[in-house]
C-alpha positions in Angstrom: -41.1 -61.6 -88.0 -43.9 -59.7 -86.1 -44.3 -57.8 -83.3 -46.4 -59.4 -80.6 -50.2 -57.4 -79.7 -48.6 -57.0 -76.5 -45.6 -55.2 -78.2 -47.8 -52.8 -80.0 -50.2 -52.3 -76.9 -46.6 -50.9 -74.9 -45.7 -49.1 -78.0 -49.6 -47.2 -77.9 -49.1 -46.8 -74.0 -45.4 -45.1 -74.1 -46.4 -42.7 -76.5 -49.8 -42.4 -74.5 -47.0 -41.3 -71.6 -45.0 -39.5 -73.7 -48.0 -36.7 -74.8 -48.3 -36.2 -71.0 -46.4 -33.2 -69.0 -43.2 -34.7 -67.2 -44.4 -36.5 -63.9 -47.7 -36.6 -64.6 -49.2 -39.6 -63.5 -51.8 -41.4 -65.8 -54.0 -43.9 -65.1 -54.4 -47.2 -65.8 -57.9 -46.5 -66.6 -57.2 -43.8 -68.8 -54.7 -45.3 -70.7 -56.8 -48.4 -70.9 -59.7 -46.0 -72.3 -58.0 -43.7 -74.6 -55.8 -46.6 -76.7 -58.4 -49.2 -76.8 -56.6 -51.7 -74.9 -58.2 -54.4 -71.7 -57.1 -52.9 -68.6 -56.3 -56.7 -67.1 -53.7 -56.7 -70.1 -52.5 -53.4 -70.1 -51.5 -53.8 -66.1 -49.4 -57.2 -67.5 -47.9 -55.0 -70.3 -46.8 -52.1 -67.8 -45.1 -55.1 -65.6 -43.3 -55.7 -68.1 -42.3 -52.2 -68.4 -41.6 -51.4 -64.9 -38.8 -54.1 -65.1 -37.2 -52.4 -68.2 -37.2 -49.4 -66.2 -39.4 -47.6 -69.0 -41.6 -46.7 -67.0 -42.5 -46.0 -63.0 -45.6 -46.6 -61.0 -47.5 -45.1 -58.0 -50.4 -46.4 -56.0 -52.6 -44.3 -54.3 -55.1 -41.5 -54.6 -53.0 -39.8 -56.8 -50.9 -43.0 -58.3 -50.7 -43.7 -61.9 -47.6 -44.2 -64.4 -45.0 -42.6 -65.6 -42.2 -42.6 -67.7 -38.9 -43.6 -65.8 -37.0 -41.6 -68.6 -37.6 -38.8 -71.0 -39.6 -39.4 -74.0 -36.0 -38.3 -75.9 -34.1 -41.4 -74.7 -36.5 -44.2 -75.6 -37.2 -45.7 -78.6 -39.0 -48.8 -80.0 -36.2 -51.4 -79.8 -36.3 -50.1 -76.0 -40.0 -50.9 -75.9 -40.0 -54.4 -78.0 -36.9 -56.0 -76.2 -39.2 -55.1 -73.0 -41.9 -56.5 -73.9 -40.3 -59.7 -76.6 -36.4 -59.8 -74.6 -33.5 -59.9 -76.9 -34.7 -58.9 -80.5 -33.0 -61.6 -82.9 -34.1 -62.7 -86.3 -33.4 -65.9 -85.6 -32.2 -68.3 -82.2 -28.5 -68.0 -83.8 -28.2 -64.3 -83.7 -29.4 -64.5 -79.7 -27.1 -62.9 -77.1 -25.4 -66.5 -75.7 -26.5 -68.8 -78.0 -23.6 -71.0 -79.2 -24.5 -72.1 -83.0 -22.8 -75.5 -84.0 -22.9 -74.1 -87.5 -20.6 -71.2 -86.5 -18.2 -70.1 -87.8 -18.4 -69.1 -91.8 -22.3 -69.9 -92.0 -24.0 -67.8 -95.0 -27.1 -67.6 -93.3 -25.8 -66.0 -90.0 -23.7 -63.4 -91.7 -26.7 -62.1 -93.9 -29.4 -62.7 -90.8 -27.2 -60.6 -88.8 -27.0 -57.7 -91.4 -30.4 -57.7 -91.7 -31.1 -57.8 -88.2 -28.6 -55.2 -87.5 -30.7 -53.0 -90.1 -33.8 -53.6 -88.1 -32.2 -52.4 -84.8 -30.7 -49.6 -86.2 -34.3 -48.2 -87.8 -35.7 -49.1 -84.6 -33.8 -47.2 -82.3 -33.7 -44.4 -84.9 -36.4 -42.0 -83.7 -37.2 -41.4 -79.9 -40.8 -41.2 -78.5 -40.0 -37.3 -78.3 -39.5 -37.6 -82.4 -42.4 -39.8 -83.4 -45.1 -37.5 -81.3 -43.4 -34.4 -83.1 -43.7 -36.0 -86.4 -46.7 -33.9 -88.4 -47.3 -36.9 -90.1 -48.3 -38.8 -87.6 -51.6 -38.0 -85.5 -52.8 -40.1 -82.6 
């Protein structure tokens, strides 16, 4: 499994939001500019975002985005189910999805594991933690 370019594009533009003072708005432009990403794509990615209710958007003079929620309550899984929908290693593990194989099917059990692994490491670490991480520069 990989993360879509479009997944890693929200991922560079939350963060991007994240670094800036609460209620700041930043624009489009800037964004755009600053992480290296087409501003035609980056307005589809932010869409995408907006429904999530990541993040919030103003027009105007003084419009930009935002983050709907403090950088301490998101995380990636947040950002990549926005972006992806339901993360699932495979169609069976999908919210809904009724498997004729089910129930007792090896493959499942371990793909669930494994995918519950995933989501766990994903959700680990806010926005807030990754930007504080020394490690990590941007």
């Amino acid at each position: 499994m990989q993360i879509t370019r479009q997944s890693e594009y929200a991922i560079r533009t939350m963060l991007e939001l994240a670094r800036a003072p609460r209620g700041e708005n930043i624009s489009t432009r800037f964004i755009s500019e600053k992480q290296d990403i087409p501003e035609d794509f980056l307005k589809k990615t932010l869409k995408l975002l907006v429904l999530a209710g990541l993040v919030n958007t103003q027009r105007g003079a003084c419009g930009g985005i935002t983050l709907a929620r403090d950088a301490s309550e998101i995380n990636l899984a947040d950002i990549i189910a926005a972006v992806e929908g339901n993360i699932a290693l495979n169609v069976c593990l999908a919210p809904g999805y009724k498997c004729p194989n089910q129930p007792g099917c090896p493959v499942s059990r371990n793909l669930a594991r494994a995918q519950q692994a995933m989501l766990d490491e994903l959700r680990k670490e806010s926005l807030a933690d990754m930007l504080t991480d020394s490690r990590i520069s941007y």
